[in-house]
N, C-alpha and C positions, 0 to 999 in steps of 0.2 A: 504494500500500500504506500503510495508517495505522498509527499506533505501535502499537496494540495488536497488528496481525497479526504485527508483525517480534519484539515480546517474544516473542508465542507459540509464534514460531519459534525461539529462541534468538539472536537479532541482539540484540547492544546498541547501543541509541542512539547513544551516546557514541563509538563506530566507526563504527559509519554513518555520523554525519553531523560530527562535531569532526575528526576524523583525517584524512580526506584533504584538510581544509584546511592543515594546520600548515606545506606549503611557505609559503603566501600568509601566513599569521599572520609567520611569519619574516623575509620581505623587507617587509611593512610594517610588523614591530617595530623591526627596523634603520632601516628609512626616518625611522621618525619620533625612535628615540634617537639614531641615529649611532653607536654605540655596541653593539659586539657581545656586550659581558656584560650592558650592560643591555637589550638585545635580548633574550634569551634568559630574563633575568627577565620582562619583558615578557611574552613567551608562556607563561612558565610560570604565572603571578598569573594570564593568560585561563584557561587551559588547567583550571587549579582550579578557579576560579567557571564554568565551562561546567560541568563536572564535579560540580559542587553544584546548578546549576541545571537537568541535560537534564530530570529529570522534569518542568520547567514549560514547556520548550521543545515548541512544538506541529510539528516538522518543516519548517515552511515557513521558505525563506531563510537556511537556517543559515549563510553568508559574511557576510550582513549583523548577524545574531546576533553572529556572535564579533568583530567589526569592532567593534560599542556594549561590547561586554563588556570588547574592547582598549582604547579611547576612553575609556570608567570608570576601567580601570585603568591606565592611564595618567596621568590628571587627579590618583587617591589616591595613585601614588608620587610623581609631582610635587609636591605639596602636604605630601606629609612627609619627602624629600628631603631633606636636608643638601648644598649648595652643591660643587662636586668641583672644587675648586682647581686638583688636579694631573692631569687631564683631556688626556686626550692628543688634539689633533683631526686629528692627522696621522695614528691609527691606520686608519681607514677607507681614506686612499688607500693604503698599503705592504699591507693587505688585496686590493685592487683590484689593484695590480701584480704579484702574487705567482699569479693567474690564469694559467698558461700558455697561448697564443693558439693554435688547431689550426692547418694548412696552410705552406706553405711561400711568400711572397709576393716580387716582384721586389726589390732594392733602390731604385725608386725609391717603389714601392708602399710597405715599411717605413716611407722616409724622411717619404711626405706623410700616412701613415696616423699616426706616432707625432706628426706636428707637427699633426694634426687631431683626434686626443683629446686631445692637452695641450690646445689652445683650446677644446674642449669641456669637459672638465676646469674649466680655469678659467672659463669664464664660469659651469657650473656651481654653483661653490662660491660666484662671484661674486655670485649671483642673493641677493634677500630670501628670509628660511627659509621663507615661507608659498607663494611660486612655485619655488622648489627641490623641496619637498615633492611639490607638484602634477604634477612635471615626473620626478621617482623613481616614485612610485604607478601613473601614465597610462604614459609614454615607458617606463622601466625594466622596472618590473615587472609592464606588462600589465595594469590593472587597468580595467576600464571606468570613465566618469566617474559612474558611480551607487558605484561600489564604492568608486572613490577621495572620492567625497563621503561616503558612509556612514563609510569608516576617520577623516578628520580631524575631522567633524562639522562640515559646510556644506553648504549647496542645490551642487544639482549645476550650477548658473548662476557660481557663485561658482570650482568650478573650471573649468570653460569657461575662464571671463574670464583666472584666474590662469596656465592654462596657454597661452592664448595669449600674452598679456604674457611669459612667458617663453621661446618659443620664438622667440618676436619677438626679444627680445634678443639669445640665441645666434644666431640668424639675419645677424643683422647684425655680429656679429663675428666671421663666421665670415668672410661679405662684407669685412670690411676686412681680415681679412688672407689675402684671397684665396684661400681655402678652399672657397665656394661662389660659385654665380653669381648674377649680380645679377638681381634681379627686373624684368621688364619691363613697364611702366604699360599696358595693355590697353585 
């Protein structure tokens, strides 16, 4: 169906195709501020310039559409930004714990399950921001590696590489504190 049949019908654009993205806008605005208020400005700065721009939007690929239009605006708050001193970066994990877990699990199941997100946890936050990123967008939030290249603005070779490098990593400290098992040389 082309744009003109769905006006003629009474569909707007702007529902059609921005809206049942805004989960996806959400976890990769968070993903790339850390930051849940600037998260939320994030998608709303997309949300507007979609919003001004559906009439030039031709229907096709609208997740990659608002992914450039996030990436834009993103770069323009960055660049006129004022430095945030008092930046809290502990807000993201007491976010993250405040999750209640469904089901009811053995106590030893609790014990290796809480000691096996802490080290994924930590190596996490441990990772470079640019394989962190890549490892939230793919692993976390689901994002194929064409979507996760379109959101940061790199070849999709680029995340490949980064996300393996970083699963590499957790992998092996998961291995040393005997979390996983050791890989076997084939």
């Amino acid at each position: 169906m082309c744009e003109t049949d769905e006006q003629q019908q009474g569909e707007d654009p702007f529902v059609s195709y921005v809206l049942p993205e805004l989960e996806v806008l959400a976890r990769v605005a968070f993903s790339i501020t850390r930051n849940t208020a600037d998260a939320e400005d994030l998608v709303q700065e997309t949300l507007l310039c979609a919003y001004r721009a559906i009439d030039r939007f031709d229907g096709a690929h609208p997740r990659a559409w608002l992914f450039t239009i996030m990436r834009n605006a993103e770069a323009k708050r960055h660049r006129r930004r004022r430095p945030q001193l008092l930046r809290d970066p502990d807000q993201a994990g007491r976010m993250e714990a405040a999750d209640p877990r469904g089901g009811v699990a053995s106590p030893e199941g609790v014990v290796v399950g809480a000691e096996f997100d802490a080290v994924v946890a930590q190596c996490l936050a441990s990772l470079p921001e640019r394989h962190r990123q890549v490892v939230e967008l793919v692993d976390i939030d689901g994002l194929s590696y064409a979507e996760a290249a379109e959101a940061i603005g790199v070849p999709v070779g680029t995340v490949m590489s980064r996300l393996h490098r970083a699963r590499t990593r957790i992998r092996q400290r998961l291995t040393a504190a005997g979390l996983a098992p050791k890989r076997s040389m084939q």
